[in-house]
Each structure stands twice: as structure tokens, then as C-alpha cells.
C-alpha positions in Angstrom: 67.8 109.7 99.8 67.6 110.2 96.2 69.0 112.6 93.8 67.7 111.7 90.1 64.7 109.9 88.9 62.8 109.3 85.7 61.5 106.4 83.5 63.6 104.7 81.0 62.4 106.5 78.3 63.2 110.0 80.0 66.5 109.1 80.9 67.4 108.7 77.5 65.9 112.3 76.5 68.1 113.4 79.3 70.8 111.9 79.0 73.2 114.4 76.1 72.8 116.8 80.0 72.6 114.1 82.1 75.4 115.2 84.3 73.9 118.8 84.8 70.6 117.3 85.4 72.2 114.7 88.1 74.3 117.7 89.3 71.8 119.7 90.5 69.2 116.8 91.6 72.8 116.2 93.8 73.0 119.5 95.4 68.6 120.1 95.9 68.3 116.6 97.0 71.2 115.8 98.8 72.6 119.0 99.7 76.1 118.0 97.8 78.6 120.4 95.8 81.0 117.9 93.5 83.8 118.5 91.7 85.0 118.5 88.1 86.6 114.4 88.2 82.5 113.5 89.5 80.7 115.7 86.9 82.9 114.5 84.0 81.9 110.7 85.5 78.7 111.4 84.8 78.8 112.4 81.4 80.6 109.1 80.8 79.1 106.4 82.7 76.1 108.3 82.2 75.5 110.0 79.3 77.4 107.7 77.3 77.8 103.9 78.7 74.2 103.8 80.5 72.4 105.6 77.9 73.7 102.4 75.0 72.6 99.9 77.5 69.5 101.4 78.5 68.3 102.2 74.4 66.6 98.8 74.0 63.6 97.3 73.4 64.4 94.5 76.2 64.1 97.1 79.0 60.7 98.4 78.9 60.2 102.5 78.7 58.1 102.8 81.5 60.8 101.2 83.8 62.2 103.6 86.2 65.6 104.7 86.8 67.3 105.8 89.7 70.7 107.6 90.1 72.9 108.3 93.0 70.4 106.9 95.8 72.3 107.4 98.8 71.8 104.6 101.3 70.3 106.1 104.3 72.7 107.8 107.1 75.8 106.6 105.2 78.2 108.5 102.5 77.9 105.7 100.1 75.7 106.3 96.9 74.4 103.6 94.5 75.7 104.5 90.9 72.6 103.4 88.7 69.1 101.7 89.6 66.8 100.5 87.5 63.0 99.3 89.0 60.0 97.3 87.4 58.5 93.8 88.1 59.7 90.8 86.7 58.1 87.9 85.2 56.4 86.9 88.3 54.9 90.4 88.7 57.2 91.0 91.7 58.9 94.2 92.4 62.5 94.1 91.3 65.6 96.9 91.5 68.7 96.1 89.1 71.8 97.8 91.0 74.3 98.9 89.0 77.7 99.8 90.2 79.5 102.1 87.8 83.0 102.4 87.4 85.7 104.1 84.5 88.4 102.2 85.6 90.5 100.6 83.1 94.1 100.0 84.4 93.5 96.7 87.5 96.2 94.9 88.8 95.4 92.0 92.3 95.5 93.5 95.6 97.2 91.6 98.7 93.6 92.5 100.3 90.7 90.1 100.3 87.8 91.2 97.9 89.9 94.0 96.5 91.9 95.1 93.4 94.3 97.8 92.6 93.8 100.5 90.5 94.2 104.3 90.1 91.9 106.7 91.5 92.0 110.3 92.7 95.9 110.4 90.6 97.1 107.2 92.4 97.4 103.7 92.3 95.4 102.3 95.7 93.4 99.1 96.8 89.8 99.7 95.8 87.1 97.3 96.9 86.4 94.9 94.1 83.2 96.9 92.4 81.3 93.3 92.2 81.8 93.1 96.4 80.9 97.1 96.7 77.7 96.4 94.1 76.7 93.1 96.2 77.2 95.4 99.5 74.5 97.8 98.5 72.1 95.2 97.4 72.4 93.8 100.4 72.1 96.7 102.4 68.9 97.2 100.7 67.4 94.1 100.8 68.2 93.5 105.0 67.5 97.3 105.9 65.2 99.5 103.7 61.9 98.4 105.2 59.9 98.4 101.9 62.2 96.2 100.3 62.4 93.5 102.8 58.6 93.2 103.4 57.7 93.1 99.6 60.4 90.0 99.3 61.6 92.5 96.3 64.0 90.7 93.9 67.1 92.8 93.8 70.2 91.7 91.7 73.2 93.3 91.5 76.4 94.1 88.8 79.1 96.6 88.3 80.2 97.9 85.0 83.4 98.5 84.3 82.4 100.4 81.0 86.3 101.3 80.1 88.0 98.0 80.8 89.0 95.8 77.9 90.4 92.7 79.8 88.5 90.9 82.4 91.1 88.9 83.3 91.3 90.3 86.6 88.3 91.0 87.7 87.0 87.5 87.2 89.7 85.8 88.5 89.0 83.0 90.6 89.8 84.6 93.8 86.8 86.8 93.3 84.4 84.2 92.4 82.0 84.1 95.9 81.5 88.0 95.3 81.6 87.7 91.4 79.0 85.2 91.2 76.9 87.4 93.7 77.2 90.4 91.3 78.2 89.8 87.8 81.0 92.1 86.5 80.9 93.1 83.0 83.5 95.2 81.0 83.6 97.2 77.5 81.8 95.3 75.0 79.5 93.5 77.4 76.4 95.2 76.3 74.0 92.4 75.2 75.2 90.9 78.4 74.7 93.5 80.8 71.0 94.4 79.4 70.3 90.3 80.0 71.2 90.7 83.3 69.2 94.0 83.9 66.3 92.4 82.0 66.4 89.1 84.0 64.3 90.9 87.2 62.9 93.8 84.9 60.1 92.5 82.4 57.7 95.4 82.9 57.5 99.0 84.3 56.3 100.4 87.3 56.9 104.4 86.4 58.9 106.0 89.3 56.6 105.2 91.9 58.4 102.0 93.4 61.6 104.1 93.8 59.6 106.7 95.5 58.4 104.1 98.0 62.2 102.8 98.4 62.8 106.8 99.3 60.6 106.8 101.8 60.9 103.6 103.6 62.0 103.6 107.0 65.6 102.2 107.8 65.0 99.0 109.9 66.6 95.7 110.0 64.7 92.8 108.8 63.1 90.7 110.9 65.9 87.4 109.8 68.5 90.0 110.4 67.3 90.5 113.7 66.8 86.7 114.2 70.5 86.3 113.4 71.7 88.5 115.9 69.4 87.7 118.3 70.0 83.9 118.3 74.0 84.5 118.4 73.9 85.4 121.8 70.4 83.5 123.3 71.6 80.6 125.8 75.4 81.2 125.5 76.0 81.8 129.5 79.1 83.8 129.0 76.8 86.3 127.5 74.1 86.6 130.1 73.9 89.5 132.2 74.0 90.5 135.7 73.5 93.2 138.6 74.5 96.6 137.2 75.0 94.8 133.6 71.2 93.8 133.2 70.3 97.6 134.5 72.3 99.3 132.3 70.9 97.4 129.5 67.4 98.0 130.1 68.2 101.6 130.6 69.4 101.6 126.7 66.4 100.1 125.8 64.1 102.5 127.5 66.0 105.2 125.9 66.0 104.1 122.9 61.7 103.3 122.6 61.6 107.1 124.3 63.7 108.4 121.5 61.0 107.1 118.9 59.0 110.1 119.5 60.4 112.4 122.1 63.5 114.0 122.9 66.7 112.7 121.5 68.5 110.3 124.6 72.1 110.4 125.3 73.6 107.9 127.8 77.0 107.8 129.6 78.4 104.6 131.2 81.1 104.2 133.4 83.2 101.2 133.7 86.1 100.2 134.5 88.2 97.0 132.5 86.1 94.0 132.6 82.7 95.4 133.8 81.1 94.0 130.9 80.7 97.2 128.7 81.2 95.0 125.8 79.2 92.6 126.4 76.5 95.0 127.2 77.2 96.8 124.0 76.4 93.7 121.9 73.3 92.6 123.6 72.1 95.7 123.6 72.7 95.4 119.5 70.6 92.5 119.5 67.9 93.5 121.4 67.1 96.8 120.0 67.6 95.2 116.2 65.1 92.1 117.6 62.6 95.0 117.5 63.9 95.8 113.7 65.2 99.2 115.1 68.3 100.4 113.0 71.2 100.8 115.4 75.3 100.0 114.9 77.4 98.9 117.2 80.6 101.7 117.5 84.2 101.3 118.2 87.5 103.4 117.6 89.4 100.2 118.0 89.8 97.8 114.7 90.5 94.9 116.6 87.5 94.1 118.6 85.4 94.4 115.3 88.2 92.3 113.5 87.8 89.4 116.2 84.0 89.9 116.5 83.6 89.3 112.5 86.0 86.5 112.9 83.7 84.7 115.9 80.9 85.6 114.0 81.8 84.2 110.6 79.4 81.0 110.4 76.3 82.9 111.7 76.2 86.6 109.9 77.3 86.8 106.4 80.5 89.1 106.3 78.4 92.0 104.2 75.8 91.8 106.8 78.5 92.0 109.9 79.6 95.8 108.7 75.9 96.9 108.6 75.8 96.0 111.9 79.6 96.9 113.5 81.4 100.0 112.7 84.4 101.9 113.5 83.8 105.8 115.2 84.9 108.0 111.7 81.6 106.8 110.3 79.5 109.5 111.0 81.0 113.1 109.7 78.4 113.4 107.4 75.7 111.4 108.2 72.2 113.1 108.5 70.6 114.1 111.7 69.3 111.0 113.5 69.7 108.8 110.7 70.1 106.0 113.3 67.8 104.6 116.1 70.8 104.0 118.3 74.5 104.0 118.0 76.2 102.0 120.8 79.6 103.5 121.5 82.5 100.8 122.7 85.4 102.2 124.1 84.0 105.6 124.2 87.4 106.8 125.9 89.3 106.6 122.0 86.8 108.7 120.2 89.1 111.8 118.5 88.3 114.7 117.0 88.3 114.2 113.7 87.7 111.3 111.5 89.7 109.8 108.3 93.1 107.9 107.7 94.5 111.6 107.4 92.2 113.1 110.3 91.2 115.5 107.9 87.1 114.4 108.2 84.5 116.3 110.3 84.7 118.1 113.1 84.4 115.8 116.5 83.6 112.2 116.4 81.4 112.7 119.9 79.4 115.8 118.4 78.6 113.7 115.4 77.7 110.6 117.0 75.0 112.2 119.1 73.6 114.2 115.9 73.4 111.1 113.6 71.3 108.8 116.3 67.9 109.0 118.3 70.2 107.0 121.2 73.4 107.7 121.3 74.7 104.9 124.1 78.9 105.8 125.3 80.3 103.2 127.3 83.5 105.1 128.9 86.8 104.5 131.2 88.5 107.8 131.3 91.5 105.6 132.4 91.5 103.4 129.2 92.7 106.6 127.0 96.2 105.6 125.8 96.6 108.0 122.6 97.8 111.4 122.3 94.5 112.2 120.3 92.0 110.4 122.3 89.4 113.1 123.5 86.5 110.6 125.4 85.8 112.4 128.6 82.5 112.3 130.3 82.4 116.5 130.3 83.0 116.2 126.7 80.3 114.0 125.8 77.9 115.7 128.7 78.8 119.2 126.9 77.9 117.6 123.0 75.1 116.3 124.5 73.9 119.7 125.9 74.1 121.6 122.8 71.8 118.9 121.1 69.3 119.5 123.6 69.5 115.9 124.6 68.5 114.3 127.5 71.5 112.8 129.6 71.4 109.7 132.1 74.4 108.6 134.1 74.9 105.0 134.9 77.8 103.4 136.7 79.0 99.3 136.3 80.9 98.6 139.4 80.9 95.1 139.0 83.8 93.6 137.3 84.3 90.4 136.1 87.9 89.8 134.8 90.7 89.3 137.1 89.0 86.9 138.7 86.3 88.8 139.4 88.4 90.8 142.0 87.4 94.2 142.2 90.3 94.6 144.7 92.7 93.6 142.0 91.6 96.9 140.1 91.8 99.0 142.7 95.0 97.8 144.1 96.5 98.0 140.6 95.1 101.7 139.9 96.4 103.3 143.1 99.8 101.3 142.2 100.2 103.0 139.3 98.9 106.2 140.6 95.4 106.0 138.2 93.5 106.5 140.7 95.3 106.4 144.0 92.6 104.7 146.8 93.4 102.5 150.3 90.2 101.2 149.7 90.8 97.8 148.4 91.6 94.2 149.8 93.6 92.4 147.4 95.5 89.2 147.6 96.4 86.9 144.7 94.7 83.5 146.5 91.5 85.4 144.5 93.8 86.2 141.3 96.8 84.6 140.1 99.2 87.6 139.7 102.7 87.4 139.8 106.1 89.1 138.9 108.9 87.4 137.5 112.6 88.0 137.6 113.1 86.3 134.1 111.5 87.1 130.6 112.2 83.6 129.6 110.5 82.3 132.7 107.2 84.8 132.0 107.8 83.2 128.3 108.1 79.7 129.2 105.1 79.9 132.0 102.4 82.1 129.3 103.3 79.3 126.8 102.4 76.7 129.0 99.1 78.4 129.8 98.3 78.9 126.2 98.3 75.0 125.6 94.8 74.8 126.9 92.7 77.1 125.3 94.8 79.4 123.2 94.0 82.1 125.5 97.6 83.1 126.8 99.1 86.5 125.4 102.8 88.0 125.9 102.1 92.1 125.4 104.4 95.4 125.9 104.8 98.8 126.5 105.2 100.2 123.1 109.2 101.0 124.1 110.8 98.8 121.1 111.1 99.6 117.8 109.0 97.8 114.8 112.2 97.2 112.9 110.7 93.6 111.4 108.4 95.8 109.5 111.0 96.8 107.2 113.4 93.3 107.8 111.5 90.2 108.6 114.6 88.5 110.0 114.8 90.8 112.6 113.7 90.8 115.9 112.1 93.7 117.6 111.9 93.2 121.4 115.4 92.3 122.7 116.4 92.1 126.4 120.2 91.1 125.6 121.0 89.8 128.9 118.5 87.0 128.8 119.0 86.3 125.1 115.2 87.3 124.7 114.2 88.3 121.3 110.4 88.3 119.9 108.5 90.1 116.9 106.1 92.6 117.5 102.6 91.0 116.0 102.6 94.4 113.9 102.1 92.3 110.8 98.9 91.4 108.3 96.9 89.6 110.8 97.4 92.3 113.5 93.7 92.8 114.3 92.7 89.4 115.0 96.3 88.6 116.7 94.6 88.0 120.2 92.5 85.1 118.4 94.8 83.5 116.1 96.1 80.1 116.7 100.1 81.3 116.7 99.8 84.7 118.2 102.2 83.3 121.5 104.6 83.5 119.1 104.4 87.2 119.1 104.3 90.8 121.6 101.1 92.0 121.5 100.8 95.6 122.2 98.1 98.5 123.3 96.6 98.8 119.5 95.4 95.3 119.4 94.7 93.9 122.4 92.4 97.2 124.0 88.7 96.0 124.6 89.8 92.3 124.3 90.8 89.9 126.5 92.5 86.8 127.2 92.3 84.0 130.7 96.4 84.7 131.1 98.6 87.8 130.3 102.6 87.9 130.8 102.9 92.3 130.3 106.8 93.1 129.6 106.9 96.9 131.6 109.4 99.0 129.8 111.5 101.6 131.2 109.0 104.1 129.7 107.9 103.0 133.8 110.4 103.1 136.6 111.0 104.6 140.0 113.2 107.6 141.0 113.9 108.1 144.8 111.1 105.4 145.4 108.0 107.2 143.4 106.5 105.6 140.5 107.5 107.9 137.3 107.0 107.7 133.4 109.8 108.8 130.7 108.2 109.4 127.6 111.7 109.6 125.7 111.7 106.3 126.0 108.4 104.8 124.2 109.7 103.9 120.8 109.9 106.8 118.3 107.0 104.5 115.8 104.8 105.0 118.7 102.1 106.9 117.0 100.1 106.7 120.7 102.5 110.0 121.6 102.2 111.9 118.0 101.9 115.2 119.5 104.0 115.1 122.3 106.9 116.7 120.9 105.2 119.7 119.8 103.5 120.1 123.0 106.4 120.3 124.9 107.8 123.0 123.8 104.4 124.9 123.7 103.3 123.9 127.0 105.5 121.7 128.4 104.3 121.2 132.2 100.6 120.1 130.5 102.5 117.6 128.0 104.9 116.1 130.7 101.4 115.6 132.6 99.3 113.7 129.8 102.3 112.1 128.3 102.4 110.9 132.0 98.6 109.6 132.2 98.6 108.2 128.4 101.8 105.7 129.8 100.4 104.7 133.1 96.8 104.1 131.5 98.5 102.0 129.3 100.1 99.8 131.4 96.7 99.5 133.7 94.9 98.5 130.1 97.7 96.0 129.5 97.2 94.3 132.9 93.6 94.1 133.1 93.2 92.1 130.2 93.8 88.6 131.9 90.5 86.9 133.1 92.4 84.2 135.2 95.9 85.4 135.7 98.2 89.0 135.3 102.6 87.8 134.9 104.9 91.3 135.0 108.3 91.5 133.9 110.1 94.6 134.3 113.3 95.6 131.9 113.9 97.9 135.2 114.8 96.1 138.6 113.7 98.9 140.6 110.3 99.1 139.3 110.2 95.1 139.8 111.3 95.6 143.3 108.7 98.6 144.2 106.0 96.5 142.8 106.9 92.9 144.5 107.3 95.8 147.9 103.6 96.7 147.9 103.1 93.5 147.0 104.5 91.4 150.0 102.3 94.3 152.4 99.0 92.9 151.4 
């Protein structure tokens, strides 16, 4: 949607107002109130840097300009267009990226700097990566734009900079040489670069047809995706999988032009939901529908972007994959489809402070056509997760959508065993059932007496394939966060001692070629899997008077998973005992579902080792 629009030649008539002009095309266009810091922005990028590189004779008058576009069904907004033809006769956009920084220092973050916005210093994406991002947002989803082969270039101007000595640095150079940056000064250069795709103007009708275009991948983005999963067996689906797929499919061609779909899948661990999720993305973009794969978690889109590295363009992956706080403020179905991973970790609200929007599951279903929630009730392991079918079922009702159930019964980690599952949820009392013939000749599972020994045997595992993990209950403190000599989990009497992988490459641990040297835990190994995992129980599980118990006191006190618990003990404290009780045994059951080949246990307390290995020698 688009807020301000004129020709070059009005833009300069307008621009000594040009930030009450832009203020109120904001608030009749795109419905926004801003603030003072924003309206003062304008006056300076605006009314003062743009208007001296826009008063030339080497950017036609008739050229159009475009300000504050906001890219469709997402918060971001592009600074500064400007739209002709170029020498060719083609249509052409110049993106500008507009910025008033003038203090920069590196950033420890790829493709970022630091500098001070909103009365700090913070990492900011570098404005040349956040220019190139919106070009090429445009160019692989604004329908008009694609299927005119438009030539779009990109640049951000930092207008109150002085040194560039940063900013082009030659760790930026990929995103740099995408989208030029330019500083102070740079006018002649910046106009160049503006004039290079703009030799003649097209009024303000081609920004009128960007407005309008519908939101659609391009057909070679859809290629891409399409051809990263075609003849890769571990991707095909079967039974319930391939049913539950077309389902989202036919939901999502209904949801064209009828009533908006909402669809709820059950799963347990290893039923394929993700898999389902991602060829479901690839389908319904194959028919250059606009849809996003959703996750709360970090770390399956981490290890996805990571896989996907040599076959989708980084900028390309995060059009595509996104995390669950997306969607506060995105317009009413502003998406085809949004397929919803791990649907059991959606919260309230949304934001590194949870301070965004009102419920995640509420403004999924009113920002898509298809809103697609793939759920395990017994996969919620935070104090703030809300994903319950009712909840999603009661959004779903007051957006008068239609509803369809489906359940995936078929499992295929563990061996494939669905006993395993079952055995394991009524040992932990998830979901307590006698229905269920498990015996490890199907599954190798196994509880050792020795840490060192669970150590020494998921080492040995790893050499294959690098697809052996050592996770935890979250019942030791990160103290290498703050010391790097130290050593978080300690078991004293066996001389044990391992790091927490807590560190820089956290959300990609489960992939990364020395991640046996480290304790996973919940945060970054949910939705993922590995062929072998060694789980280390804490005492946050043991066994009083031979029943199965949970002690909350004892999950470490950096255990954000339990922020809340505290409070809600004193308030109400039978409730808080209760899902304090269900976040630690669904925790556990996540932990040791996560093995495709093989499940080791160790348990810091003997008792709880010994009323496992009981139930276990009675199958």
C-alpha cells in the first residue's frame, strides 16, 4: 500500500511540507498515527536530503515518486521510490533506503552495523542489506513487477554520515555491491545511480499499477522451491501425510473466492508435520500463490536456511520462512496461506518484549485466506505457550472461518514405532494408555547407569553421519555465558562436565559439525531431529513412593520456559503446581522423541532410572 505519490516535479513543490503532506497520506492511506522522531525524519530526509538530489536536470520531471510504500501484509515501508523507463524503454523503480544515522561502529552480527536508534546504541541491519531486501521483495513477489521483467536497483542513503569507512567495509561487500551506499556529499553520485534505470517519466501511473498488483511469488521463485524437494525420497509423502496435504491445498484454492479456511492438524513427534508444512509451501507457491511458512521456534528456520543455502538466495529464504510475531499488524488476509509449524508455541503476544499485538493465533487466522496449524498439545514446554486446539477452534469461530480437523497417526521417527510413543507418553504420564506394544528389537532405546558411558556411546554414533546429540533438562545453570572456562552441566561423581550449546551458533547447534561437544537443550532442538539421542533427565523428574513426580524448584533459575511460575503460585497455586507439572514432563517426551534410530537416558536420580528400567523389563 502506498501513502505519498507525485511526479518529480511536484515533489519538489511539496517538499518545504513534505512531512505534513506524507503525514497525513500515512494516516488516510495506511491507517498509521506517527510520532514526533518520524515526522521530524521526514522533514530531513525528505524535505531536505531528497529534495537536493531530486532538483536536477538528470532526473526527468515527469518521473514519479513514491514515499513510504508499504510492502504488502508486512510492517516494513520503503523510504523513497522513484519510477520511469530507462534507456531501453523498460519500466524501472530506483529504491531508496533512507537513513539519519551518523554515529556506526561493526556489529558481531552478519550484515549488520551498530548504531543509535530510538536513544540507544543497537545492531541495525546494514541499510544496503535492508534496501537490497525490499528490491527483492518486489521484484520475486509484486506480480506486476515480475511479469514486466521491471529493472529495479537499489541504495540507501545515509544523508548524515561523513565517513564511509564502515559502511563499505569489506565485510559488507556482497550486500554493498547489491545496493550501493552513499553518505553526505555523495550527491552527484547518488543521482547517477538513480538516473542509471530512470531516463524518462512515466507520471504516477506505474506506481499506481505496483499498488495494485496482486502479491504472488514469481514463477522462478516457485521453481526454486519446488525443485528443492522434487525426487528427494526423504521428502515424499505417505498415508495420512499425502491426505493432509491435499486437504491444505483444497483449502487454500476454496479460500480464493469463498469463505476464509482454517485447518487444525494433530500430530504427535515425528508424524511428518514438518515435512508436510514445507511441501505444502512448495506446492501452493508452484501455483504463485503468496503463502509463508510459520514457526515460534528459531531453530528449525535457522537449520532450514542453513540446508537451503546453495538453492534460495538468503533474502529470498525470509520471504518465504518466518517466525509467529510476524503478523500483529498485518492487514486482513494479506496472505494466501500461512502454514503454522509447531502450532503448540504460539503465545499471546508478539515482540522481544511481548509487548506486540494481541494473540499470535487470532492474528494468524486474520492476516491469511488459509491459515494451516500443525499442533501436539503435548509438545508445549513454555510457561507462555497458548497452542490449544480450543483456542485456535474459538479464533477461528469469531472469524467466521470454516474449520476442518485432520489427524496424522502415522509416525515415523523412533523407528517408525508408534508403540515407542505411546509406551513413552503413558510412562511419563502425557497421556497415560495400555494400548501399546513396544519392545526395543523395533527401536534402539536404552538406559545407562553412566553419563560417561551415554557420552562415550552418542560420540561413537555421531562418527557416521553427524547426527548424534547429548540434550538436557534445563536443571543446570548457563554459568559459561558469563565465564567461558566454565562448565555448566556437572555430575561430580562421574567427573562429567559439558557446556550448554547456549552460545552464537545456538540455532543451528543440531547441524553443526562440533555440536557433540555440547548439551543441547528444549530451545534448540524442538521440531528437529537427529538418528541418535543420549537425554540427561534431571531431578526436575524423579519418583516419590513409586509415582512419577516433577519439582519445578529444581529447573535452573535462567530457565525462561517457567517465567511465570513463581507468580502463579502464590496466586493460584494448585493450577501452577499442575502446569509447571505438564510444561516438565512434555519436555522430557519432546527430548526423547527426537531420535530417528535410537533414544539413550541417563538419570542424575537412581530411582527414576530404576522405575523406568522396571517398566521397562515388563514389556
Amino acid at each position: 500500500m502506498l501513502a505519498y505519490l507525485a511526479t518529480k516535479g511536484q515533489f519538489l513543490r511539496d517538499a518545504p511540507n513534505i512531512e505534513d503532506k506524507v503525514k497525513d497520506a500515512v494516516f488516510k492511506h495506511l491507517n498509521l498515527r506517527v510520532g514526533p522522531a518520524e515526522y521530524n525524519s521526514w522533514r530531513n530526509s525528505l524535505g531536505n536530503a531528497m529534495f537536493h538530489i531530486m532538483n536536477t536536470d538528470t532526473i526527468p520531471d515527469d518521473a514519479a515518486v513514491a514515499v513510504e510504500y508499504r510492502l504488502n501484509g508486512r510492517k516494513f515501508r520503503i523510504d523513497f521510490m522513484v519510477g520511469g523507463t530507462d534507456s531501453s524503454g523498460n519500466e524501472s523503480i530506483s529504491i531508496i533506503e533512507l537513513k539519519q544515522w551518523s554515529d556506526i561502529k561493526f556489529s558481531d552480527l552478519t550484515d549488520h552495523v551498530r548504531t543509535i536508534v530510538g536513544g540507544g546504541v543497537r545492531d541495525e541491519q546494514h541499510p544496503s542489506y535492508q534496501a537490497w531486501s525490499y528490491l527483492s521483495h518486489l521484484s520475486n513477489f509484486n506480480e506486476y513487477a515480475y511479469s514486466n521483467q521491471m529493472n529495479i536497483n537499489a541504495s540507501a542513503y545515509l544523508h548524515n554520515c561523513l565517513n564511509a569507512q564502515i559502511v563499505r567495509d569489506s565485510r559488507y561487500n556482497e550486500i554493498t555491491s547489491k545496493a550501493p551506499v552513499y553518505i553526505k556529499g555523495e550527491i552527484e553520485a547518488l543521482r547517477l545511480h538513480i538516473s542509471d534505470v530512470i531516463h524518462h517519466g512515466v507520471e504516477t501511473d506505474l506506481f499506481r499499477e505496483i499498488d495494485a498488483a496482486l502479491i504472488r511469488p514469481s514463477k522462478q521463485l516457485a521453481d526454486a522451491v519446488g525443485g528443492m524437494l522434487e525426487g528427494k525420497e526423504e521428502f515424499v509423502l505417505l498415508d495420512d501425510q499425502k491426505t493432509a496435504l491435499e486437504r491444505i491445498i483444497e483449502a487454500t484454492n476454496v479460500a480464493q473466492d469463498g469463505q476464509k479456511q482454517v485447518l487444525i492438524i494433530n500430530g504427535g513427534p515425528g508424524t511428518g508435520k514438518s515435512v508436510i508444512s514445507i511441501n505444502a509451501l512448495a506446492r501452493i507457491t508452484s501455483d504463485r500463490l503468496n503463502a509463508r511458512y510459520v514457526t515460534p521456534n528459531g531453530s528449525p528456520r535457522k537449520v532450514y536456511e542453513s540446508k537451503l543455502s546453495g538453492i534460495i538466495p538468503g533474502d529470498t529464504f525470509k520471504h518465504l520462512f518466518t517466525g509467529s510475531g510476524s503478523f500483529w499488524d498485518s492487514d486482513e488476509d494479506a496472505y494466501d496461506a500461512l502454514i503454522v509449524d509447531e502450532s503448540h508455541r504460539l503465545t499471546m503476544k508478539s515482540g522481544f518484549m511481548k509487548n506486540l499485538g494481541e494473540n499470535q493465533i487470532k492474528e494468524i487466522i486474520n492476516a491469511a485466506r488459509t491459515s494451516v496449524f500443525f499442533i501436539d498439545e503435548a509438545q508445549r514446554v513454555t510457561w507462555a505457550d497458548v497452542g490449544e486446539v480450543r483456542t485456535i477452534e474459538e479464533a477461528a469461530e469469531l472469524a467466521e472461518a470454516n474449520v476442518q480437523h485432520l489427524t496424522l497417526d502415522s509416525q515415523f521417527r523412533c523407528g517408525g514405532s508408534d508403540d515407542f510413543l505411546a509406551w513413552l507418553d503413558d510412562t511419563l504420564g502425557v497421556k497415560p494408555t495400555q494400548d501399546h506394544y513396544f519392545s526395543t528389537e523395533r527401536f534402539d532405546f536404552r538406559i545407562f547407569d553412566s553419563v560417561k558411558e551415554l557420552e562415550a556411546t552418542i560420540r561413537d554414533q555421531n562418527k557416521e553421519a553427524n547426527k548424534a546429540r547429548l540434550v538436557a533438562g534445563y536443571c543446570w545453570e548457563w554459568d559459561s555465558k558469563n565465564d567461558p572456562e566454565k562448565f555448566d552441566i556437572i555430575i561430580p561423581d562421574e567427573k562429567f562436565k559439558m557446556k550448554w550449546n547456549l552460545n552464537a551458533t545456538s540455532q543451528t547447534w543440531i547441524i553443526e559439525p562440533n555440536s557433540v561437544n555440547e548439551v543441547g537443550c528444549i530451545h534448540t532442538c524442538q521440531g528437529l531431529e537427529v538418528d541418535y539421542v543420549g537425554v540427561i533427565v534431571g531431578d526436575d523428574l524423579t519418583v516419590v513412593d513409586g509415582e512419577l513426580m516433577t519439582r519445578a524448584e529444581k529447573r535452573a533459575k535462567s530457565d525462561k520456559s517457567l517465567k511465570g511460575y513463581r507468580k502463579a503460585l502464590k496466586e493460584s497455586p494448585i493450577e501452577a503446581e499442575l502446569k509447571a507439572d505438564e510444561i516438565i514432563r512434555n519436555t522430557y517426551r519432546t527430548l526423547m522423541t527426537r531420535g530417528m534410530k535410537g533414544c539413550y537416558l541417563y538419570f542424575v536420580d537412581k530411582n527414576t532410572s530404576q522405575y523406568f528400567k522396571n517398566l521397562l523389563s515388563t514389556l
